[in-house]
N, C-alpha and C positions, 0 to 999 in steps of 0.2 A: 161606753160611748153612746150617744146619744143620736138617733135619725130625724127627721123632717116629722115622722108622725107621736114623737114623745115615747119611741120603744129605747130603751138604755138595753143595752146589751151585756150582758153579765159574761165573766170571765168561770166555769164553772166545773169543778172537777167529778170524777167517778171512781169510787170506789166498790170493786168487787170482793165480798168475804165468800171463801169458799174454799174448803179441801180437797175438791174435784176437780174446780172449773182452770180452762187456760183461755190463753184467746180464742183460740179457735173455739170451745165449748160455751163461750159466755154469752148468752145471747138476752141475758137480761140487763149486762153492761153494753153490749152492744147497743140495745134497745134504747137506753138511755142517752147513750152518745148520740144518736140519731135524731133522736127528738128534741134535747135541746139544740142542735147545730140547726136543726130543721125549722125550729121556732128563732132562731137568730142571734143566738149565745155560742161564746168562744168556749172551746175544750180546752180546758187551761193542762190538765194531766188526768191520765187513769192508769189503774194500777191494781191489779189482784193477790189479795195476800191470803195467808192460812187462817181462818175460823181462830184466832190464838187472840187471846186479849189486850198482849203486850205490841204484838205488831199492829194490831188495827187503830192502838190509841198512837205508837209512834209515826205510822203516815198521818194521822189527822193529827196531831199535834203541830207536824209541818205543816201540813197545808192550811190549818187557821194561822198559823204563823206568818206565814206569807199573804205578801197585800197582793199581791197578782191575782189568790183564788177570793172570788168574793160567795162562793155554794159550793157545798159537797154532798153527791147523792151518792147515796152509799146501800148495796142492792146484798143482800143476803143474810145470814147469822141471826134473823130476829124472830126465831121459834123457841121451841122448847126441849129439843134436841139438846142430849149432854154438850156438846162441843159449840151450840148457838151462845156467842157471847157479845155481839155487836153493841145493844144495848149495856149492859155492866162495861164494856171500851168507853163508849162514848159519851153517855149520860152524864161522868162525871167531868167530862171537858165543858160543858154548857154554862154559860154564864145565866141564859135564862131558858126554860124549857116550854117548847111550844105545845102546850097540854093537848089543844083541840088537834093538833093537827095525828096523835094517832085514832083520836075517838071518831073525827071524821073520815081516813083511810078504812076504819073497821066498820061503820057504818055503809062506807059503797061496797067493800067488799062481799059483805051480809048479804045484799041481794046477788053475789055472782057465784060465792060458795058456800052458804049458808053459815049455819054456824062454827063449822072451820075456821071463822075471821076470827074467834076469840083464842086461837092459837098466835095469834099473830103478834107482834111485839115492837110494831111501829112506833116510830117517834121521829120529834124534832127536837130543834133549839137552837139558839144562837151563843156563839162561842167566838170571842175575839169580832163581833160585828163580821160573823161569817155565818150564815144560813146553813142549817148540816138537815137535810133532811134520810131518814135510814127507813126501807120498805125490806119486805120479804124477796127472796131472792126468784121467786119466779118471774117470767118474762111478762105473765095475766097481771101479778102484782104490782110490777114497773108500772104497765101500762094505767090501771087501776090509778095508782098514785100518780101518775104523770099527769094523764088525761082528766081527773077529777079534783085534785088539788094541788100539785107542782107548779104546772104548767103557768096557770093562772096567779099564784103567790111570785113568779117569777120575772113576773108582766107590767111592765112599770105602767103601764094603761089599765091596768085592773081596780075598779074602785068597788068598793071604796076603799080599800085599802090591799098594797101588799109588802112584803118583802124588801123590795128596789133600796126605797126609802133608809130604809133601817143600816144596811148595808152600805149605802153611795157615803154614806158619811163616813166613814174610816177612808175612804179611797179622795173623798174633797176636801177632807184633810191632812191630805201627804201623810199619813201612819203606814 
């Protein structure tokens, strides 16, 4: 939906990957929920499953399914850890893969933990004209990608270009 100043508000889900985390310990989906509600987007659903390849591709398979979610941020599993498998879930759901968007989360990251960032296994894409963006599971990392490219990709006032666009068209199309 659309306000007086050209912001479209996005319908946008959270997923948490993690063998640890519950609600109460997840403070980097938390974090997430926050800030989009905060910037003016609906919580359409969030949900924490196990590190496992098969459940992380069966939520996201639903939720680009559905026209209600038009974003999915998805916070955890993108190390190098035996059991990180977010990217190998999702990657192959993507109909097109937003390349920059891990080279520039590893880029900000750089200056805040040095080389650490090339552990990291960010990514994006679009899947069903649904935005899936996947960061590291800490709460620096959220914020990192929220505050330095999320946030702004998710901002239909953002030019010269973001996200909105790409997206509004499965939904102004009744799909």
């Amino acid at each position: 939906m659309s306000s007086d100043n050209g912001f479209v508000a996005l319908a946008v889900a959270v997923l948490t990957v993690s063998d640890t985390r519950n609600e109460d310990s997840d403070t980097s989906g938390r974090f997430l929920v926050d800030a989009l509600t905060a910037a003016g987007h609906e919580l359409a659903a969030k949900q924490i499953v196990k590190d496992d390849i098969y459940q992380i591709r069966a939520v996201m398979s639903d939720w680009i399914y559905r026209s209600d979610i038009q974003a999915v941020l998805v916070t955890g599993g993108t190390g190098f850890s035996g059991r990180d498998s977010t990217p190998e879930a999702v990657s192959v759901l993507f109909d097109k893969q937003i390349d920059g968007f891990g080279e520039v989360f590893r880029a900000l990251s750089l200056q805040e933990i040095g080389s650490s960032t090339i552990q990291s296994r960010a990514l994006a894409g679009l899947a069903n004209n649904t935005v899936i963006f996947c960061v590291p599971g800490s709460t620096g990392a959220c914020k990192t990608a929220w505050q330095g490219l999320i946030n702004e990709q998710l901002d239909s006032r953002h030019r010269p270009c973001n996200f909105v666009g790409v997206i509004k068209t499965r939904r102004d199309s009744g799909a």
